[in-house]
C-alpha positions as CSV (number, residue, x, y, z in Angstrom):
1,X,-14.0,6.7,23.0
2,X,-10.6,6.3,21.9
3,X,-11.9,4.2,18.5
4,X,-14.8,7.1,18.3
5,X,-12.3,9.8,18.2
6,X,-10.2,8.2,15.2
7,X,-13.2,7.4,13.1
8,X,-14.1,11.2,13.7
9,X,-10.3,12.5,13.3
10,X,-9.8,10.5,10.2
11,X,-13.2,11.8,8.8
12,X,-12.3,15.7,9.9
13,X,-8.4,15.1,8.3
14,X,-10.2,13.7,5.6
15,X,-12.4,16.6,4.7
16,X,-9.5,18.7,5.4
17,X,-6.9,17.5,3.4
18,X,-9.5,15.8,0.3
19,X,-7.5,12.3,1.3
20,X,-10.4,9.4,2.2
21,X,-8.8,8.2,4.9
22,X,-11.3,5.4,5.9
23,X,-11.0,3.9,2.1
24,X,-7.4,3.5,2.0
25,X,-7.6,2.1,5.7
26,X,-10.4,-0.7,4.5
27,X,-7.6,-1.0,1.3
28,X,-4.9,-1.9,4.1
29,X,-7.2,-4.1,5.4
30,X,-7.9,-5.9,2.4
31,X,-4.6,-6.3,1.4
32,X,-3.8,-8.5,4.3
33,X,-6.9,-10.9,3.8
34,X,-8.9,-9.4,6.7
35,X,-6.0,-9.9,9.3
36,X,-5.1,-6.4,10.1
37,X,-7.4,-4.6,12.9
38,X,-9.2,-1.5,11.7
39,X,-7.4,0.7,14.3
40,X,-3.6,-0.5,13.1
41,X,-4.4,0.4,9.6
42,X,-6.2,3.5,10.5
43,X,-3.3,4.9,12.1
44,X,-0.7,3.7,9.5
45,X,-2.9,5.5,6.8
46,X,-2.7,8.9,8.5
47,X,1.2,8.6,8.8
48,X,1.8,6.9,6.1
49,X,-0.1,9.9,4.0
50,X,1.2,12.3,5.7
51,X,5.2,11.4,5.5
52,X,4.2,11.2,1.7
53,X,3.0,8.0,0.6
54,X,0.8,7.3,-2.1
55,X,-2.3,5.3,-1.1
56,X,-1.1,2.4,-3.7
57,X,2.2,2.4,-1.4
58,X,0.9,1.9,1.4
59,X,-1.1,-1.1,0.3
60,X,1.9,-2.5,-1.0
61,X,3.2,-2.3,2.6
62,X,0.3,-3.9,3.8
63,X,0.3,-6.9,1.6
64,X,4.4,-7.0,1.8
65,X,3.6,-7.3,5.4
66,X,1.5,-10.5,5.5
67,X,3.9,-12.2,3.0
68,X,7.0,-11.1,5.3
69,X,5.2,-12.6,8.4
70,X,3.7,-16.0,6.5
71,X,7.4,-16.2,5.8
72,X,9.3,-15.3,8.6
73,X,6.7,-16.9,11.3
74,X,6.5,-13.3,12.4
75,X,3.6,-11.2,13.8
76,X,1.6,-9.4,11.0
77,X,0.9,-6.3,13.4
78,X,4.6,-5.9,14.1
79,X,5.4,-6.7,10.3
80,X,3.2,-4.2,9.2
81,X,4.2,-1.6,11.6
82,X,7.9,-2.4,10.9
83,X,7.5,-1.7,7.2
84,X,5.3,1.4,8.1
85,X,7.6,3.3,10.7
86,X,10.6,1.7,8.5
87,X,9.9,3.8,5.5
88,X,8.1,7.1,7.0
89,X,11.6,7.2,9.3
90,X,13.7,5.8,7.0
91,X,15.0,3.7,9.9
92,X,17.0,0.0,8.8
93,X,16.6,-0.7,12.3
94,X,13.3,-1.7,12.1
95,X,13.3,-3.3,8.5
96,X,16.4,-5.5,9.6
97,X,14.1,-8.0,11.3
98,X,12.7,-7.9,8.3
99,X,14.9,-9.1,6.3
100,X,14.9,-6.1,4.7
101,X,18.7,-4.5,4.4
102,X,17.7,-0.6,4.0
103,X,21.3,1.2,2.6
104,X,19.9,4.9,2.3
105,X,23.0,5.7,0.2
106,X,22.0,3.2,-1.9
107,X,18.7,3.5,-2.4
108,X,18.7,7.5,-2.9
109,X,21.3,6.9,-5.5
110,X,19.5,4.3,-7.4
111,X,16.0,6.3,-7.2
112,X,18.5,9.4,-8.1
113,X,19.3,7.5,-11.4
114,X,15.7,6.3,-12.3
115,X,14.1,10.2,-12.4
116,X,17.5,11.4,-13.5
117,X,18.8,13.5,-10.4
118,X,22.2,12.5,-8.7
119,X,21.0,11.8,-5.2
120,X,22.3,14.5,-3.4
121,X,20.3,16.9,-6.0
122,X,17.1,14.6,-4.5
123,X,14.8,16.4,-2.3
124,X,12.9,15.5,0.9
125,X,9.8,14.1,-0.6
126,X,12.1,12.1,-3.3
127,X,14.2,10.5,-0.7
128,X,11.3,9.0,1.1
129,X,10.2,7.5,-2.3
130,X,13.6,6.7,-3.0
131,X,13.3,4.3,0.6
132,X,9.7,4.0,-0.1
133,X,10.9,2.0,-3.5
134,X,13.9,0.6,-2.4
135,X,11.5,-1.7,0.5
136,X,8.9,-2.6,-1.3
137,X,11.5,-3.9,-4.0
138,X,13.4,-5.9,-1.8
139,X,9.5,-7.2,0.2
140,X,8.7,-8.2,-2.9
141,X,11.8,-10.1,-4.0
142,X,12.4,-11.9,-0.7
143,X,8.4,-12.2,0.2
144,X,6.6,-11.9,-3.2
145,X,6.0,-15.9,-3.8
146,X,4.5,-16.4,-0.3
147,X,0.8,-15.5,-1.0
148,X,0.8,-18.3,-4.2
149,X,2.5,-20.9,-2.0
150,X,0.5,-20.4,1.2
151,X,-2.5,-22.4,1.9
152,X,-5.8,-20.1,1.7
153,X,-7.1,-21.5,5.1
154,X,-3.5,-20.2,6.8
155,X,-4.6,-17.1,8.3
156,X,-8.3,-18.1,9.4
157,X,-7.8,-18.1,12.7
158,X,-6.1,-14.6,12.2
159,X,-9.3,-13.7,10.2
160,X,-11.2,-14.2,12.9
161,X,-9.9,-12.1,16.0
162,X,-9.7,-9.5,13.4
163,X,-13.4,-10.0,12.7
164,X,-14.0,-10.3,16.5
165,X,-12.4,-7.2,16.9
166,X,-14.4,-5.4,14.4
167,X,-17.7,-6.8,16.3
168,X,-16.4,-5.1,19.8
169,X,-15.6,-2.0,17.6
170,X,-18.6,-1.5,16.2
171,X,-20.3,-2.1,20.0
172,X,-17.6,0.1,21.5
173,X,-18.9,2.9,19.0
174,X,-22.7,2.2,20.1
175,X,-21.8,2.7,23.6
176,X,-19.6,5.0,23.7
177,X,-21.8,8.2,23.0
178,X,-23.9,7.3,25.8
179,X,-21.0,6.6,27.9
180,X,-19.3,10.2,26.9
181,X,-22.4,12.2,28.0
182,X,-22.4,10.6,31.3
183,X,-18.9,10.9,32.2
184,X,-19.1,14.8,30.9
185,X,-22.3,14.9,33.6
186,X,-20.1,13.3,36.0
187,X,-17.4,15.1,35.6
């Protein structure tokens, strides 16, 4: 029920808002070859949108992710979440593991400079860009090369839970209206 309910909450936020949730989630997928479950992305597209990211950011995060956890030997669930809650909270905390050295000061400043605004004139939405930038410069710089270097057959095994998990999801789905008006009987 729980999958149900964010298939139907990203289609009601989605007529809401005019934002197609469910395309920029299949983007996020994409971006990391198929590795990155449906619900994960889901969930990072309706944050990530609504702390202000652009749906072309957020892919960027997602493919940054599965470069940053080819390299590092890292989870790409936890890489990807990282970079996510990383720039919607601007926390370095979480981007350290990264590899990823987040200076706000810094960043703010240089963003400041690039749309001509000192950074204390930024405002709220411009000093999430400003961190927004500043990551997916550095994941690029430190993590960029990985996708040419890696061997194509690297993540197959990653391809395949994911796809697994999209077969259970789409049977978790069938079932679960069923399952909902008895337990609503029940109850």
């Amino acid at each position: 029920s729980d999958l149900r309910n964010l298939i139907s909450g990203q289609e009601a936020l989605g007529a809401s808002t005019g934002v197609v949730y469910k395309s920029i989630t299949n983007n996020l997928v994409r971006a990391t070859d198929a590795q990155l479950k449906y619900t994960d992305a889901a969930k990072a597209a309706a944050i990530g949108t609504a702390a202000g990211l652009s749906s072309r950011q957020l892919t960027d995060l997602s493919s940054a992710a599965k470069n940053a956890s080819f390299a590092l030997g890292r989870d790409l669930t936890d890489s990807f979440n990282r970079l996510i809650r990383g720039v919607t909270k601007a926390e370095p905390e979480l981007l350290d593991e990264l590899g990823i050295i987040l200076r706000l000061e810094n960043a703010t400043r240089k963003y400041g400079q690039q749309i001509g605004k000192s950074k204390d004139q930024l405002n709220e939405f411009e000093r999430s860009q400003a961190v927004a930038n500043e990551v997916l410069e550095q994941a690029e710089r430190k993590f960029g090369a990985m996708e040419k270097m890696m061997d194509p057959t690297a993540h197959s095994l990653n391809q395949f839970a994911k796809s697994f998990d999209d077969i259970i999801n789409t049977i978790k789905v069938g079932i679960s209206g069923p399952l909902a008006a008895t337990a609503s009987f029940l109850a």
